[in-house]
Every structure is written in C-alpha cells, then in structure tokens.
C-alpha positions in Angstrom: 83.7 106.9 92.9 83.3 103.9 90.5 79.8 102.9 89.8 78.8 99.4 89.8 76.8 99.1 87.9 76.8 95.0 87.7 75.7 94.7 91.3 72.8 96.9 91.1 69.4 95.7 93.1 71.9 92.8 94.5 72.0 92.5 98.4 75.3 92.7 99.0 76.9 92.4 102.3 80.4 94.1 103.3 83.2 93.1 105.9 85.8 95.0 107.2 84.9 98.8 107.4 88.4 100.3 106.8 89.2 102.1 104.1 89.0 99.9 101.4 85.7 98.3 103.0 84.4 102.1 103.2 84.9 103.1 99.5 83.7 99.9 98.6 79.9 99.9 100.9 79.9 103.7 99.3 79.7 102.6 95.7 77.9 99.8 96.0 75.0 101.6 97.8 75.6 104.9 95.6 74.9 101.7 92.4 71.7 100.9 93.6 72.5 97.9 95.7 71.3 96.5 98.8 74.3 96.7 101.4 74.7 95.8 104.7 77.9 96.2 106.9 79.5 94.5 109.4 83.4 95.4 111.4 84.9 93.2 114.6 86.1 96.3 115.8 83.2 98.3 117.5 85.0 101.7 116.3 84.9 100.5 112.7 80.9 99.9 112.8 80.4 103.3 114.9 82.4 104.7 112.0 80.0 102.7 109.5 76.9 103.7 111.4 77.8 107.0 111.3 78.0 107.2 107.7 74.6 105.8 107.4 74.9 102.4 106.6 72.8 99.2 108.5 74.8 97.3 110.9 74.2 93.4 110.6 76.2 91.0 112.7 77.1 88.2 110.0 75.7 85.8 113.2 72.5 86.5 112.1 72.8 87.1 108.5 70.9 84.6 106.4 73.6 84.5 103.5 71.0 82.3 101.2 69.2 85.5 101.2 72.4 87.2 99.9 74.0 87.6 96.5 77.6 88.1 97.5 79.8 88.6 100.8 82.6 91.4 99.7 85.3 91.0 102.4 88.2 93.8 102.7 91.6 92.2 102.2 92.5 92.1 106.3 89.6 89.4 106.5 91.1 85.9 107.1 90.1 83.7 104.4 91.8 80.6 104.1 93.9 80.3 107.4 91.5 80.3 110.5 88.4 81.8 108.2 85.8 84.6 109.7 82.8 82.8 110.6 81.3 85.2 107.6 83.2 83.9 105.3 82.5 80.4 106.5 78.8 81.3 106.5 78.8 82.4 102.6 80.7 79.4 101.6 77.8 77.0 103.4 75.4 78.9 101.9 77.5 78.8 98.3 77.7 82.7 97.8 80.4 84.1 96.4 83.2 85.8 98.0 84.4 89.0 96.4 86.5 92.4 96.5 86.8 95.8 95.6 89.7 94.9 92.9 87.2 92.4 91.6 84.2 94.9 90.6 86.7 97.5 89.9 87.8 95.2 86.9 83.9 94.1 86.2 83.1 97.9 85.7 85.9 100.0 84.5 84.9 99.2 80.7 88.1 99.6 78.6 90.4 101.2 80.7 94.0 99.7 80.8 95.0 97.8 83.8 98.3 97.7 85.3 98.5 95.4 88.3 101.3 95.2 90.4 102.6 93.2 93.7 105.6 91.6 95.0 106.9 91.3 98.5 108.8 94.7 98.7 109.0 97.4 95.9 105.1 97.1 95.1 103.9 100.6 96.3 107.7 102.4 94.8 106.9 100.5 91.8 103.4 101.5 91.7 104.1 105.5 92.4 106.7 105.3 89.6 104.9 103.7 87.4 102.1 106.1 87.7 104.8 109.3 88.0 105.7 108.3 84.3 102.4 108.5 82.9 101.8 111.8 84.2 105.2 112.5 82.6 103.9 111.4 79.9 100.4 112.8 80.1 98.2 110.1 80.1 95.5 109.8 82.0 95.6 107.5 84.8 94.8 107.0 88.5 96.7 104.6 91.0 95.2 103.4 94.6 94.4 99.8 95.4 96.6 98.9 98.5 98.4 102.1 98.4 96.3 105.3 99.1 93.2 105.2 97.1 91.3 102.1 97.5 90.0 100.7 94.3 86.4 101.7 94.1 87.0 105.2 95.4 88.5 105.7 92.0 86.5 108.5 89.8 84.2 107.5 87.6 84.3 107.1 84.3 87.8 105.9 84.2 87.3 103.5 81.0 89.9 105.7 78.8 92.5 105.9 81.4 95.3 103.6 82.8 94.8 101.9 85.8 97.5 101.4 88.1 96.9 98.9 91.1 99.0 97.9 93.8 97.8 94.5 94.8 98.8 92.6 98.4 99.1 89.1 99.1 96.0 89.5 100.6 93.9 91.2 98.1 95.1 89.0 95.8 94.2 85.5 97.9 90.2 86.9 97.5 90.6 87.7 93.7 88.8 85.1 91.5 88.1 86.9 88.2 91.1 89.8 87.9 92.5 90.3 84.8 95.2 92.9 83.8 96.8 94.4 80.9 99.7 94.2 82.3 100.6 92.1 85.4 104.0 92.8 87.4 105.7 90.6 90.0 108.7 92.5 91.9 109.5 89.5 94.1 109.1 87.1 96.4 110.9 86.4 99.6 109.0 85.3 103.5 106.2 87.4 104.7 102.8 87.4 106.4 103.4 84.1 107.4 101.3 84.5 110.2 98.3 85.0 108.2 99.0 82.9 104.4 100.3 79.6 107.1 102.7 78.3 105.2 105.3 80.1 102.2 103.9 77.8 99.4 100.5 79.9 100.2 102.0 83.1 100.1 103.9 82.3 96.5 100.2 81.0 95.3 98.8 84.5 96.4 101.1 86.5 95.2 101.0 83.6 91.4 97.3 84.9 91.0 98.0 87.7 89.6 98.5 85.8 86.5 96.0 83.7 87.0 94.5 85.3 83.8 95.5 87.9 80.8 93.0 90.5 80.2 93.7 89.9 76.3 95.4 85.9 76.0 98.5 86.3 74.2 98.8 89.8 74.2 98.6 90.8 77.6 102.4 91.4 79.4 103.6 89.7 82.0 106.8 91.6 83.7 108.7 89.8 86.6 111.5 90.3 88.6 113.8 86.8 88.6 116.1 87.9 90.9 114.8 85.7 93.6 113.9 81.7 92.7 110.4 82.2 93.9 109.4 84.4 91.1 112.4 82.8 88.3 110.0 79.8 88.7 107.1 81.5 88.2 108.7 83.1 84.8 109.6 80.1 83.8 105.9 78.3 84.4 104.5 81.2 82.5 107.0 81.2 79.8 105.8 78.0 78.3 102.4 78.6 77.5 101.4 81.1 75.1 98.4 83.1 77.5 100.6 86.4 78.4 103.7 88.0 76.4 106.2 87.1 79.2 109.5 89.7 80.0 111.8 89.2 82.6 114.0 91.9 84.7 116.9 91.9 86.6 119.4 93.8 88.1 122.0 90.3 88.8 122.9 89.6 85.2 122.4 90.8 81.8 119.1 89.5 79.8 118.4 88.8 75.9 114.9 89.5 76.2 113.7 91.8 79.2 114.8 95.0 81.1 118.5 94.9 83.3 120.3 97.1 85.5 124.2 96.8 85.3 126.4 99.0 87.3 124.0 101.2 87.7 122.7 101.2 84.0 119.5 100.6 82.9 119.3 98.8 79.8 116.3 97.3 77.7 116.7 94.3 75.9 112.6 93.4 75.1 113.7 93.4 71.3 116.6 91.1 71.5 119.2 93.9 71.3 120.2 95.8 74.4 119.7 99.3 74.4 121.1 101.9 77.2 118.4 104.2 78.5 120.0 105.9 81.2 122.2 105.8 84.1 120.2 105.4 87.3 123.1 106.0 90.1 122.8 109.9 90.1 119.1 109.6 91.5 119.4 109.3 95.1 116.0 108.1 95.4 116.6 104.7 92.8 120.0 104.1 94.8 120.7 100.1 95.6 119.8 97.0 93.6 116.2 96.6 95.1 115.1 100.6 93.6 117.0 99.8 91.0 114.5 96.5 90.9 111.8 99.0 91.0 113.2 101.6 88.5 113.2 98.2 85.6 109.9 97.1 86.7 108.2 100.8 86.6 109.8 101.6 82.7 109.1 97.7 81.4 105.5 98.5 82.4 105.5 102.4 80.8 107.2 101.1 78.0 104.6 98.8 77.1 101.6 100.8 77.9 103.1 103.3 74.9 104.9 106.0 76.7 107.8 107.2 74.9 111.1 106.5 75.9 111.9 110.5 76.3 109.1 110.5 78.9 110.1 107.4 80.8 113.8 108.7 81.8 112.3 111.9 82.4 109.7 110.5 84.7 112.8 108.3 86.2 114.9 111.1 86.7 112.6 113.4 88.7 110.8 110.8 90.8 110.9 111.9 94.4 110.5 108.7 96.1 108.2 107.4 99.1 108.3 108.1 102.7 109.2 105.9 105.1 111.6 103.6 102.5 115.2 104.6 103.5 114.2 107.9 103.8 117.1 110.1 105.0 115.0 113.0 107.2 118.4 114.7 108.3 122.1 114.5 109.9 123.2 114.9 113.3 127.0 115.9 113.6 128.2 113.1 111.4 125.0 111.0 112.0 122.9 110.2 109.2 119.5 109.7 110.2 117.7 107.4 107.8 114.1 106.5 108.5 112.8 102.7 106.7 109.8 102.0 108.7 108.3 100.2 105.9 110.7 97.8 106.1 108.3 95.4 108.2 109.7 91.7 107.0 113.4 90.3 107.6 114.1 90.6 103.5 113.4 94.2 103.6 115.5 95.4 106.8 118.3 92.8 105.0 118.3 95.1 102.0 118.4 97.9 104.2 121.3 97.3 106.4 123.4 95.8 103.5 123.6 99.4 102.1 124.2 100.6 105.7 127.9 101.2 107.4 128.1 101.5 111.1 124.8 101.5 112.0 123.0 102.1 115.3 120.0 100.0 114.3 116.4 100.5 116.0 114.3 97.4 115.7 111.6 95.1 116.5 107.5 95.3 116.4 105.1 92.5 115.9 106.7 89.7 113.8 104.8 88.1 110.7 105.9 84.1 112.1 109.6 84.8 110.1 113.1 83.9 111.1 115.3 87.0 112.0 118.2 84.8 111.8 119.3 86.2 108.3 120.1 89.8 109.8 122.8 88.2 111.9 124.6 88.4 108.6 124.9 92.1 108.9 126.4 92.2 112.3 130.0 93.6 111.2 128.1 96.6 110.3 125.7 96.9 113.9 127.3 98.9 115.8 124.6 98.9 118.8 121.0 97.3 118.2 118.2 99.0 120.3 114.8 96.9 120.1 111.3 97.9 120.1 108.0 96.2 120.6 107.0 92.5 121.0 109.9 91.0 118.7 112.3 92.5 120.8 113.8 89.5 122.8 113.3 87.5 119.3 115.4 89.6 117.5 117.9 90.0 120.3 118.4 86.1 120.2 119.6 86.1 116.6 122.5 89.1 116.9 126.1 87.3 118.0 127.5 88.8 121.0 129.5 91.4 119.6 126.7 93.8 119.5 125.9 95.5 122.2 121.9 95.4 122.6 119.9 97.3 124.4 115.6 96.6 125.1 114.5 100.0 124.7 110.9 99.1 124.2 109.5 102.3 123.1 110.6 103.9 119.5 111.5 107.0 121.6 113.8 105.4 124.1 115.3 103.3 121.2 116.1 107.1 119.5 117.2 107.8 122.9 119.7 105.8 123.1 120.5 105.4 119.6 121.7 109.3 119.9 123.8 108.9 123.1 125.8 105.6 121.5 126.2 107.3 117.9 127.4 110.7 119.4 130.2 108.4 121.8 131.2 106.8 118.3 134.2 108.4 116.4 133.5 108.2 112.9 130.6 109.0 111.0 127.9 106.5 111.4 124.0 105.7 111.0 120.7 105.3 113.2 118.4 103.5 110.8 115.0 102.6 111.4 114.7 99.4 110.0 112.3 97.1 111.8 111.6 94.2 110.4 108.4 93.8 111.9 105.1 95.2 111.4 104.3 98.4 113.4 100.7 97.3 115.2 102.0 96.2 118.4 102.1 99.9 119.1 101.0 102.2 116.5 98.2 102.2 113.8 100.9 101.6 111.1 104.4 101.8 109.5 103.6 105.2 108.7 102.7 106.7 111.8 105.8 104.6 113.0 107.9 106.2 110.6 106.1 109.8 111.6 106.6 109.7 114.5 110.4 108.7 114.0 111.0 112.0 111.8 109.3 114.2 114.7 112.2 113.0 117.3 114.5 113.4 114.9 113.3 117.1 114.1 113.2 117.6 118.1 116.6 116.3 118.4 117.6 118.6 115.3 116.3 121.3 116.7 117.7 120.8 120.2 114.5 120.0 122.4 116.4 117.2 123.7 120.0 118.4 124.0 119.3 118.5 127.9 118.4 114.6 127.6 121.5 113.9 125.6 
C-alpha cells in the first residue's frame, strides 16, 4: 500500500467507501493522518466501521477544521454536487483523489495514464502485459482492479500504469504523466458529466499537464473528431511530444493499422512491426485501436521492439469484451457486457452477422438511435432492464422484438429463435447500457451470462428449449 507520506498529521476526510475510497482511507490512516469516513449507502459505512474507521456524517463535519475532502470518483462533483463537496468548497478546502496523492508520493516512478471512452482497461492490460514481457517492473490498477493507493510501496523505480475514467479524471487538479494516452471519445455518462462538451473536458485533463514539459508523450487516437481536435490543440504548443494513431489512414508521424498491419511511423519513415489479424483477441479496428495505443506507449517507455510483438502476440484479452464463451450447434455465443454505451454495442454489432442481440439496462441519457444502423444484421432483439422500451423504439419493424426483462429470459429466448434459424448465427450480449438496474456490475452481468450459457452447453436446460 502507498504511503502518503505528504498528508501525514492532516485531518483528512474520505467519501465514498468502495474500493477505491477503501484503499485510499487505508493509506492515509496507515501515513499518519487523521481520517474520517463517510458512505450514502449504509452497507458501505457498516463495511467502513467494520474495518475500524470513525464514521462522520459530512452534515455535521466542520470542513474549516479540515485539510482536504478526498472524494472517490462515483461522487457527483460538478452536475448536482454532494452536499460534502459543497461543504468543502464554502469552506475553501480542497477536493482531492487517490490518483492525485498517488502522483504526490510515488517519487520517480514512470507514469503511464490512460483513458478514453472504450479501449481504456484493454489498453491498459496490454500495455502492462508488454512490460512484463519485457521485464520491467510495473504495476497497473487505477479504474481497473487495483485502485491507486492500494499499490505496493515503494514503487518509485517501476512503471506505473493507470487507467483513468471520466470521472477520476473531472476530480484531478495536479496529475501529471509521463506518458498520457487518449483512446477516444464518442457519448457517454451523460447522465452524470450533463452535457458532451463536459465529458470531452474530463476526459482533455489528462493533458492538462506533462510530468516533464516538452518531453513528456502525448499518444492519441484521431479516429474520432473529438480527440483529432484535441491532437491538434496540443500539437501547437511545445509542453508534450505529441503522436497520433490510427487505424483509418496511414500517418507520417505516429503508430497505424492497415489491413490488419501494424506499422510505426514516430520517426518519419514507416516501419512494419507485425501483422495483428492472426490474434483473435486484437480482431476489428477498435482492438486494433488498442493494440497501436498499448505498443506507441511500450515503445516509448524503452521496451524493445522484440518484446512488444511478443507481448502483442500472446495477450489473452479481457472478459466480458466480445468474449466468445462457446458454440451451440452453429451458434456462436459471444458475451460483450462491457459494452455499456451506444458507441461500444455499434462496434460490436458491426463485426456481428445474423445476430440474436440481448440488450438494454440502465441508459447513461444517450441516443440508441445509431444501432438502428445495424438492423440488416438483427435477426431478433430481446431487451433487458429499464432501457428496454427505449431501445425497442429505435429498431425498424423488421426486427422481431421481444421484452424479456430478465438476462435469463432474454437467453431464453435468444436460444429458441437462433436454434429455429437455418444458418449459422450469433447471440451477442451487447447492451449498451450500464448493468445497475439489476446487477452490481458489467461483470457480474457478463458472469452471469457465461453460467447460462455453460448450463445451456451442458444441457440443464434442454427440457426448457
């Protein structure tokens, strides 16, 4: 666990006693500071009191008497504020985060931050699967799996490899990376930034400052205008070496993907590294997104070439992002649960054919009208959760549709349609919402997805069939 050492004898107050929130009341207190805790959700502070820390509503917190409010990145901050946060700000304290004292007391370890609307945490396990290729010394967490101050301790000769959310990033003042990577931009969490121009100046911050000005590397993605405007805003000043990557066209100074090939081009001249369609994990242009983002950022933390096709070549990929968990007859059973905004169940379905598509959750405020684009390839659309009747409205009325409500039902009758169909076809889990309506998460979404599909595999509901 980090120390922190530069909020030692500081009375520090904590909100939001998940898992970043936990780690982050842990070190702090384990550093010699004065923390107090606080969760809306009574199982949270149970949790918290449990553990041994004081409970203090922020109601009756005197935050004058404070030196900083530390909020965990699910606390609203700008759009309808917690009263907490409104409290520190009349009180002029300031607001902080885990990522934030990460950075203050990790010394001179290399930073690689990373975020974008999809492709962050693929990126991110990549990025970090080549440098143990490569055998440097590194740890990744952040937003995926270990939160940023449950890192170990000392970690200021190793590489540092954070994934970063919109909302991390909306209550990071001081970050500054080594190298700073943008995957894209395209609608999400509208519900929570308000508008898109708040969610592209969230995800902006992580260049809001190089670690080292003018040597530090920016890498984005300019597939999407979103983030080509940010590359070309940061291209004219002289703060952060700037590289661009695509996989639409070829570049002259940056990482590209054509046909299938990845080639570097940083230098001027473009080089072939290797050919990316034989990994079945890197398949379609948005891994293939990922795969240029991950080496780009190997590459210029000093990992050989050698090590960075290697790394890319046995990568093993992430659960729950177009993850194929078996075949039934001549159905392919692919579960995407991540996919929890409209661009990511696009991508999704565009490398789909006759697909039986399950659907729905709680929306983020976007317009599901873009997936009508892909109804050629629907054979049947079985919807799930709150978004249901929304998405319903969008598909023409050549596809059949059918409420199923619960992700079982929708499996349900997912199976019956696809076993009536002739030809060899897909169910895909694809959602295009978040997963809370019903379940803790996209990944017990997506859990529980594979466990029907093992029962179905295994015959435990031929008699339902």
């Amino acid at each position: 666990m980090i120390k922190v050492e530069s909020r030692k004898n500081q009375r520090i107050a904590v909100l939001g006693m998940g898992l970043s929130g936990m780690a982050s009341a842990k070190a702090l207190e384990n550093s010699g500071a004065n923390v107090t805790v606080w969760d809306d959700n009574s199982t949270q502070r149970e949790k918290a009191e449990r553990a041994g820390f004081k409970i203090s509503n922020p109601e009756f917190i005197d935050f004058s008497s404070q030196d900083a409010l530390l909020i965990a990145p699910g606390i609203p901050l700008l759009v309808n504020p917690h009263p907490a946060v409104s409290a520190a700000r009349a009180a002029d304290k300031p607001i902080t985060s885990d990522i934030e004292l990460l950075i203050e007391n990790c010394g001179r370890a290399r930073l690689i931050g990373i975020t974008g609307t999809n492709g962050k945490s693929t990126t991110t396990e990549l990025t970090a699967h080549i440098l143990a290729e490569a055998g440097l010394k590194h740890q990744a967490g952040g937003n995926l799996g270990l939160p940023a101050l449950g890192f170990k301790h000392p970690c200021d000769q190793e590489t540092l490899v954070l994934e970063l959310s919109s909302f991390q990033l909306d209550i990071t003042e001081n970050a500054a990376f080594d190298i700073a990577i943008l995957t894209n931009i395209t609608p999400d969490h509208l519900d929570r930034h308000g508008t898109m121009d708040a969610y592209i100046s969230a995800k902006r911050r992580i260049f809001l400052r190089p670690r080292v000005r003018g040597s530090s590397v920016a890498i984005i993605s300019i597939d999407d205008p979103h983030s080509a405007e940010i590359h070309k805003k940061l291209e004219r000043n002289n703060d952060w070496k700037v590289f661009p990557v695509s996989t639409k066209g070829k570049l002259i100074n940056g990482v590209f993907v054509k046909n299938g090939i990845l080639f570097d081009a940083c230098s001027g001249m473009a080089r072939r590294i290797c050919d990316l369609n034989p990994i079945s994990v890197l398949q379609g242009e948005h891994n293939q997104q990922n795969a240029a983002c991950a080496y780009a950022a190997a590459m210029h933390a000093g990992v050989s070439e050698k090590s960075i096709v290697r790394g890319l070549q046995n990568f093993k990929g992430l659960p729950h992002r177009m993850e194929r968990v078996g075949k039934i007859n001549n159905i392919e059973l692919i579960n995407d649960s991540k996919a929890t905004n409209v661009q990511a169940a696009n991508i999704a379905l565009n490398c789909s054919n006759d697909v039986f598509w399950i659907a729905g959750g709680r929306g983020k405020g976007e317009d599901f009208s873009p997936l009508a684009a892909h109804a050629k390839k629907i054979r049947a659309a079985f919807l799930i959760g709150e978004a249901a009747h929304d998405i319903a409205k969008i598909l023409p009325e050549t596809v059949p549709v059918t409420i199923s409500n619960t992700l079982e039902k929708a499996f349900e009758h997912a199976i019956e349609a696809a076993l009536r169909f002739s030809n060899a076809a897909t169910i895909l889990l694809s959602p295009a919402c978040t997963a809370f309506d019903q379940f803790e998460n996209f990944s017990e979404r997506g859990n529980i997805f594979r466990a029907i599909a093992e029962k179905i595999k295994s015959g435990a509901y031929n008699e339902r069939i």
